[in-house]
C-alpha positions in Angstrom: -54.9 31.3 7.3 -52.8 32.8 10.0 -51.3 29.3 11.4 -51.1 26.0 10.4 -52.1 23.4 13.3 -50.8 19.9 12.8 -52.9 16.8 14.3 -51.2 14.2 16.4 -52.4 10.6 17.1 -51.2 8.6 19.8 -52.1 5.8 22.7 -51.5 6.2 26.7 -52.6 4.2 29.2 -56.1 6.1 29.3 -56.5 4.6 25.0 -56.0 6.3 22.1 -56.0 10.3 21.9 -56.3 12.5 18.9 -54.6 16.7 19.7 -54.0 19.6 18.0 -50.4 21.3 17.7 -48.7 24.5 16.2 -44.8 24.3 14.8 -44.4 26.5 18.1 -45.4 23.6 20.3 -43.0 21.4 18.7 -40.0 23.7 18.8 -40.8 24.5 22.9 -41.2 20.3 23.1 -37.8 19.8 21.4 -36.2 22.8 23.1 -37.1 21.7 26.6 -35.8 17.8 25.2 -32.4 19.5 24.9 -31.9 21.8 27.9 -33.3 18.8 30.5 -31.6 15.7 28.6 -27.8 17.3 28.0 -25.9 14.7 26.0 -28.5 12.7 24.6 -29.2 13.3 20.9 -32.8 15.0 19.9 -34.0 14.8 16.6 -34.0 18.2 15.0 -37.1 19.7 13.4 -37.3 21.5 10.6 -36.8 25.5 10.3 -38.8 28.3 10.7 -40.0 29.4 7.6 -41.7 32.8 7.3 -42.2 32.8 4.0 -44.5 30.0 1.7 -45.7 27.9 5.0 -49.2 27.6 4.0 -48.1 25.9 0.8 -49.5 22.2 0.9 -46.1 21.1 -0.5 -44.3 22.7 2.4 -46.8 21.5 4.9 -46.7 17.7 3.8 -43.0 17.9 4.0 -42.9 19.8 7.6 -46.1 17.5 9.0 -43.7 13.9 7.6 -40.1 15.9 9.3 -42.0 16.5 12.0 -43.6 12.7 12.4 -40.2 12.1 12.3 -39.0 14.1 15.3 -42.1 12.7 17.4 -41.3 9.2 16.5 
């Protein structure tokens, strides 16, 4: 497995939508949070990690931190 992809659920006004997202889509959403809202707090995510991220441990954790960043 060269990625992991990570599904997110949500509503707009068009009704629910289900999409698909890599760690990299997160850390460009949180990065562009924090250059275009200056003084606001943004929730961090959780590190890079080159290493063990296709572990299903790691990727429960990552998928909750990351449910926590969204929310």
């Amino acid at each position: 497995m060269d990625h992991v992809v990570y599904t997110v659920f949500g509503n707009d006004r068009q009704g629910k939508f289900e999409i698909f997202r890599r760690y990299s889509d997160f850390y460009a959403l949180r990065e562009l949070f924090v250059d275009h809202l200056a003084g606001l707090y943004i929730p961090p995510i959780p590190s890079k990690r080159t290493v063990g991220n296709t572990k299903s441990e790691f990727i429960s954790e990552r998928c909750f931190l990351l449910n926590l960043f969204i929310r």
